[in-house]
C-alpha angles and dihedrals in degrees: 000000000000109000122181133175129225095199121193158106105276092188082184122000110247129190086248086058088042086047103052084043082064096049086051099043084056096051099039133043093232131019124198114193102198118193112220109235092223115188094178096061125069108236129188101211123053118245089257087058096060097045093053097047085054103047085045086045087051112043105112091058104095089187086054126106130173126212139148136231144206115190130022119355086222090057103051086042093058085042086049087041090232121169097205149015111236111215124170125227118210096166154346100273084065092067116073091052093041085044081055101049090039093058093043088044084052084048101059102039112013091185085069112087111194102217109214112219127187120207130210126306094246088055101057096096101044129102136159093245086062086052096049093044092041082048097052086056087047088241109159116260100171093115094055096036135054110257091246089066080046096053089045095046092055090049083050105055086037090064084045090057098048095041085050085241116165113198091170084097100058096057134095126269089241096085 
C-alpha cells in the first residue's frame, strides 16, 4: 500500500487545503493529513479544532486519516511508513521555501520522496491566513472554506464578541 502524508496547520482547514487532499487520494492508496502542533504560531483553533473540522471536511474519504505530530514530519512519516510528503503548491512564490524543505527533508531520510501538487486554479490565492484575517471582519468565507469552518469561525467570533475580544489588531494591513 502507498501511504503518504499532507502534513500542516490547517488553521483552518480551506477548500484549497480539501482540493490538493483529492489529487492525492487519486494518485496514493491512503492518504494521512497530519496537523503540526506548532507552539511557536499563533493559531486560532486549538489543535482539537482542527482536528475536528478535518476529520468533519473529510468524512466522506474513505482513504483519508487525520493525526497530528509533534518533531520532525520525516519522522512521523517513517513511523506512519509513509512513502511521501504531499505539499501543495499555489505559486510560484511557494517554491523556493517548499524546494528547501523538500532537499533537507531528502537529506535526512533519502528514502522519503515530497510529492508537489497543484490545486485548482481558483484556489491559488487562498490561504488560511486570508481566511482568518477575512473571518475576524465577519466576511463570508463560505465559498473558500467547508461549512463546517464556517460553522466554527461564526462560534469564534461569537465568543470574541461577548469576551470583548478584538482581533482586528492583530491583522494584517492588507485588509
Amino acid at each position: 500500500m502507498k501511504r503518504v502524508i499532507y502534513p500542516g496547520t490547517f488553521d483552518p482547514v480551506t477548500n484549497g487545503h480539501i482540493d490538493v487532499i483529492q489529487r492525492a487520494i487519486d494518485l496514493f492508496d491512503e492518504v494521512v493529513v497530519t496537523v503540526a502542533r506548532n507552539p511557536v504560531k499563533n493559531q486560532m483553533f486549538s489543535l482539537d479544532e482542527r482536528l475536528y473540522m478535518l476529520r468533519e471536511s473529510l468524512a466522506k474519504f474513505e482513504t483519508v486519516k487525520v493525526d497530528s505530530f509533534d518533531g520532525l514530519i520525516v519522522d512521523h512519516a517513517k513511523q506512519l511508513g509513509a512513502v511521501g510528503i504531499i505539499r501543495g503548491l499555489r505559486a510560484v512564490s511557494d517554491f523556493e521555501y517548499e524546494f528547501q524543505m523538500a532537499l533537507m527533508n531528502r537529506k535526512l531520510d533519502e528514502d522519503l520522496r515530497t510529492i508537489f501538487l497543484m490545486p485548482n486554479e481558483k484556489y491559488t490565492y487562498l490561504n488560511s491566513t486570508i481566511i482568518r484575517n477575512l473571518a475576524v471582519f465577519h466576511a463570508d468565507v463560505s465559498d473558500f472554506v467547508p461549512p463546517i469552518v464556517v460553522k466554527m469561525l461564526k462560534k469564534l467570533n461569537k465568543v470574541y464578541e461577548e469576551n470583548g475580544v478584538d482581533k482586528k489588531q492583530e491583522v494584517r494591513e492588507d485588509f
